[in-house]
N, C-alpha and C positions, 0 to 999 in steps of 0.2 A: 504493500500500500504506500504510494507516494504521500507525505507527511507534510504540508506547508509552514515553513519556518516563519518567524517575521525577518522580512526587509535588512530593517533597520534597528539595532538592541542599544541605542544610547542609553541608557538605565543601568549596561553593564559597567558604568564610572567614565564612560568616555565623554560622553558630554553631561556636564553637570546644571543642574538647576538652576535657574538664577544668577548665571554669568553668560558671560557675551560667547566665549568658545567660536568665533568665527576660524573659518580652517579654508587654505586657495583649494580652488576648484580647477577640473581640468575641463574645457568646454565643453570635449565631448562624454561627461556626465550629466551636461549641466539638464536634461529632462529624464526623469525616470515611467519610462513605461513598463507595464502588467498587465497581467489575467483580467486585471478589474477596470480596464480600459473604459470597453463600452457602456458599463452598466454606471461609469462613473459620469460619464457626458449624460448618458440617459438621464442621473440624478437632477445635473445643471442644466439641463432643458425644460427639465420640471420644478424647478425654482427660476427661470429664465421667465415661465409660464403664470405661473404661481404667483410669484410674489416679485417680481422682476425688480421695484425701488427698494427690496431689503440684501439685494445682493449681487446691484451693480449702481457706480457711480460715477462722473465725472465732473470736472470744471469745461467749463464752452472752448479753450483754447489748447487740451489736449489732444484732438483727433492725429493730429501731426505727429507725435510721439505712441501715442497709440499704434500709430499706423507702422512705424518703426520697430515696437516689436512684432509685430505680426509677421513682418518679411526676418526681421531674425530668428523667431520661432519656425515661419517657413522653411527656410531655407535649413536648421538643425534639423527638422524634420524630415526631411526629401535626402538629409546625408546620413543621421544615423537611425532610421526608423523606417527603413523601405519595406518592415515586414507591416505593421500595421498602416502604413500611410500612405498614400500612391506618390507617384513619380515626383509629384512638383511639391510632394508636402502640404499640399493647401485641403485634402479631404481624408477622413479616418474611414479604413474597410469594413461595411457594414453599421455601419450609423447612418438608421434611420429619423428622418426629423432636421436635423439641420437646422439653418436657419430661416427655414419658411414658415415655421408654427412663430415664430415670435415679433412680437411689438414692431413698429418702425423703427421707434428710437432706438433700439438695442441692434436692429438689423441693419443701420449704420454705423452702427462703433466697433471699428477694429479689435478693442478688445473684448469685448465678448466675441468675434470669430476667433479669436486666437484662442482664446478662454476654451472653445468647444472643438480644439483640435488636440489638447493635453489634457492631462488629469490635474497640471497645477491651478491653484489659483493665484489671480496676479495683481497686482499693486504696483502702481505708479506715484511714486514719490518727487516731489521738485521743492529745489532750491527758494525761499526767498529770505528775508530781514527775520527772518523769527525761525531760520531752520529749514529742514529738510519736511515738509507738510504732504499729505498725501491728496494727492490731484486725482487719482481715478482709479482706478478698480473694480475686477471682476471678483469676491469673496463669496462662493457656492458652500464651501466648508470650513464658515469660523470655527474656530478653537473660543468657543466663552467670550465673544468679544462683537460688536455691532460694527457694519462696515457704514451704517449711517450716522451714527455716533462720531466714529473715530473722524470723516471726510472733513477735509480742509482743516486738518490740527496739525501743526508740528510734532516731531518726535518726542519730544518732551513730554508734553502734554499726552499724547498715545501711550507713553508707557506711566503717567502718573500714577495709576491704581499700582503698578508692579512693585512688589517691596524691593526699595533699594535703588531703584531707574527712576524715580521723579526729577522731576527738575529741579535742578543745580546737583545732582548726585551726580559723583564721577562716573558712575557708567554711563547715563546722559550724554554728559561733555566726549567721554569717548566714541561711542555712536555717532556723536553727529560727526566727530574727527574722521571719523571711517567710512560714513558717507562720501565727505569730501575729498578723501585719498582714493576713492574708487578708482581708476581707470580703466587701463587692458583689461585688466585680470578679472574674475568670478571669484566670489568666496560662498562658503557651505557653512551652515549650522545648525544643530537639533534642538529640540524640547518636546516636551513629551510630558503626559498624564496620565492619571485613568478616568475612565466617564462607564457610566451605569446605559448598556446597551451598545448595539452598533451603527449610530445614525451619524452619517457624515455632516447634515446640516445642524451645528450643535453651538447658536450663538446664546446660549444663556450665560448670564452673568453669574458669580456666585451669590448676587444679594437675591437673584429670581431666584437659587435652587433653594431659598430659604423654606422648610414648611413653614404656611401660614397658621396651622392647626397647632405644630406644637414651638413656633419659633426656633426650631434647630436645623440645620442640615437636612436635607433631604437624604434617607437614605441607598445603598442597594435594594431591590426590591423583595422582603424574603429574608434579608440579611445574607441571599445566598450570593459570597464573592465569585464561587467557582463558575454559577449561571450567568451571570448578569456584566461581568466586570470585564470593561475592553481596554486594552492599552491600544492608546492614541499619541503617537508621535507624527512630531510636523519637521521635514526635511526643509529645509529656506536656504534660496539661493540669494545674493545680491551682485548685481551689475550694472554698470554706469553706461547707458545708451551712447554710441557715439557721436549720433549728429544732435539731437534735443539736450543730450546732459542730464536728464533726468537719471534717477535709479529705478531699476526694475525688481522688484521683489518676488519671488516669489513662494510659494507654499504647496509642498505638497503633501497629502493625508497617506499617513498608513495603523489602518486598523486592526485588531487581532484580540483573540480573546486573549485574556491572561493565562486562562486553563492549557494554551496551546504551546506554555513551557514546560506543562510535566512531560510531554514529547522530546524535547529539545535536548540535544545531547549534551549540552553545556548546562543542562537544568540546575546544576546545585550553584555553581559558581551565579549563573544570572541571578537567582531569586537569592542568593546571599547580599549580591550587590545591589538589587534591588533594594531589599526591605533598608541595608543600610540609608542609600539615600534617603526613602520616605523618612526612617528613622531623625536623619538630619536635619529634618527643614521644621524651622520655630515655628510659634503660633500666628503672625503675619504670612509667613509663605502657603500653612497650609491653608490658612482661610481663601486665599487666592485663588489655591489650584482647588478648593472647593472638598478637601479630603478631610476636613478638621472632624467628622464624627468615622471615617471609615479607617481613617491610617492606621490604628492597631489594629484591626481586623483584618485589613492587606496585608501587615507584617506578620500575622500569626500564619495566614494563609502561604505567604513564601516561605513564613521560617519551615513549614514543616515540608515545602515541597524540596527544599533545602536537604531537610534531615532525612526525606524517604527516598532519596537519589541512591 
C-alpha cells in the first residue's frame, strides 16, 4: 500500500515558530505542484463564485504588475510543469470551469488567472512612505487571517496581532529591511499549525474560535485529536518583480492529518520535536495560533506516538 507522507515536516525544528527563518530559493522550486492540483483550483473557483470580495482584492493601478506575474508564472509553468500544464503554460489538464463561471471584474484581473493556474495563493505587496503595504491579492486559503482586513496596511501593521512582529519590534524593522534587499534572488519560508478538520478556506481569527456559550476556546470536536486534528503548514515564497518592483508573495497550503505520523518512518523523532515546540511557545503565542485549550492534549497525543515507535 502506497502511504502519503507530508510534503513539508517544518515542526521537525527546522523552521521554528515565531521567527522570520527566511532561506534562498532556487527558481526552479519556486511552484510546488500535486495530486491535489485540481481539486485545489476547483476549491478557488468556488470561492471565486461564492464569495468573490472575501478573497480577492486590488488597488485601481495594479493590473500592470498583476499582469507581470502572470507571464512569470506562465512562463515557470510551460518550463517546469509540462506534465500538468500545456505547452504555453497558460491552461491546467483537465480543469473544468475556468474562467467563464466568474464575475467580470475578477475575469479581468490577471491575478486571479494566475491564481487558477497554481495551487499558491498570491499577494502583491508595494512600496510607499509607511512600508511595504499590500496592493492586491488572490487569498482562496487564509491561515486565520482576513485578506479584507489586512488590504492597503503596511507590514507592520499586518503583523501587529503576531507576538513579537508589531510595530517598532525588531523583526518588523527586519522584514521591511528584507523586502527592500529583494532583488535577483527568491527566498522560502515555513509556518505551520494545527486546525480542527480539513478545510483549506480557514480565515477565522482566534477571537471568532472563541465559544460564545462557554467563553473558552473552541474545542477538537469529541476531544478526539486523532479524528479531527490537521496539520496545516504554509510554504511562502518572496520575490521582487522586475519591471513594477513590487514583491510577490506567495502561499502555498499543505494539509495532513496529524494521525498520518504514526505511518511515518521518522514517527518518534517528528512527534518528539513536535510536542517540544508546542511545548515552547508562552501564553501570547499560543493564544495566537488558537491552541491555548488543546496544546497539552496535542502533546500527550505525540508524546505517546513518540513512546509507541
Amino acid at each position: 500500500m502506497n502511504v502519503r507522507y507530508p510534503t513539508h515536516t517544518p515542526y521537525d525544528g527546522s523552521s521554528k515558530l515565531f521567527t522570520i527563518g527566511l532561506k534562498p530559493l532556487e527558481f526552479e522550486r519556486w511552484i510546488e505542484i500535486d495530486e491535489f492540483l485540481l481539486p485545489h483550483l476547483a476549491e478557488k473557483q468556488r470561492l471565486y463564485t461564492e464569495i468573490p470580495e472575501k478573497v480577492f482584492v486590488e488597488e485601481d493601478d495594479t493590473r500592470d504588475a498583476q499582469g507581470e506575474v502572470l507571464g512569470l508564472l506562465v512562463t515557470h509553468l510551460a518550463a517546469r510543469h509540462r506534465a500538468t500544464h500545456s505547452d504555453s503554460g497558460t491552461e491546467v489538464g483537465g480543469l473544468e470551469g475556468g474562467l467563464g463561471g466568474l464575475a467580470p471584474a475578477l475575469r479581468g484581473a490577471p491575478l486571479v488567472e494566475a491564481s487558477l493556474l497554481v495551487q499558491e495563493d498570491l499577494i502583491l505587496m508595494r512600496r510607499d512612505e509607511r512600508g511595504w503595504r499590500l496592493a492586491a491579492g488572490s487569498l482562496c486559503f487564509p491561515s486565520s487571517w482576513s485578506l479584507r482586513e489586512k488590504f492597503g496596511k503596511p507590514l507592520q501593521e499586518i503583523h501587529a496581532p503576531v507576538p513579537g512582529f508589531g510595530p517598532g519590534t525588531r523583526p518588523a524593522e527586519l522584514i521591511n529591511r528584507m523586502f527592500d534587499g529583494l532583488q535577483g534572488q527568491a527566498v522560502e519560508r515555513f509556518n505551520w499549525s494545527i486546525q480542527a478538520g480539513d478545510a483549506l478556506y480557514h480565515p477565522l481569527s482566534n477571537v471568532q474560535r472563541i465559544d460564545r456559550a462557554t467563553n473558552r476556546p473552541t474545542r477538537f470536536p469529541d476531544g478526539d485529536i486523532n479524528a479531527h486534528a490537521f496539520m496545516r503548514v504554509e510554504r511562502q515564497t518572496l520575490r521582487k518583480l522586475p519591471v513594477s518592483r513590487d514583491v510577490l508573495f506567495t502561499i502555498r497550503i499543505h494539509l495532513d492529518p496529524l494521525a498520518v505520523l504514526i505511518r511515518h518512518p521518522d514517527k518518534a523523532t517528528l512527534a518528539a520535536s513536535f510536542a517540544e515546540q508546542l511545548n515552547a511557545l508562552d501564553q501570547a503565542q499560543l493564544d495566537y495560533k488558537g491552541m491555548t485549550a488543546d496544546r497539552d492534549r496535542l502533546v500527550a497525543f505525540l508524546d505517546g506516538m513518540a513512546r509507541a515507535a
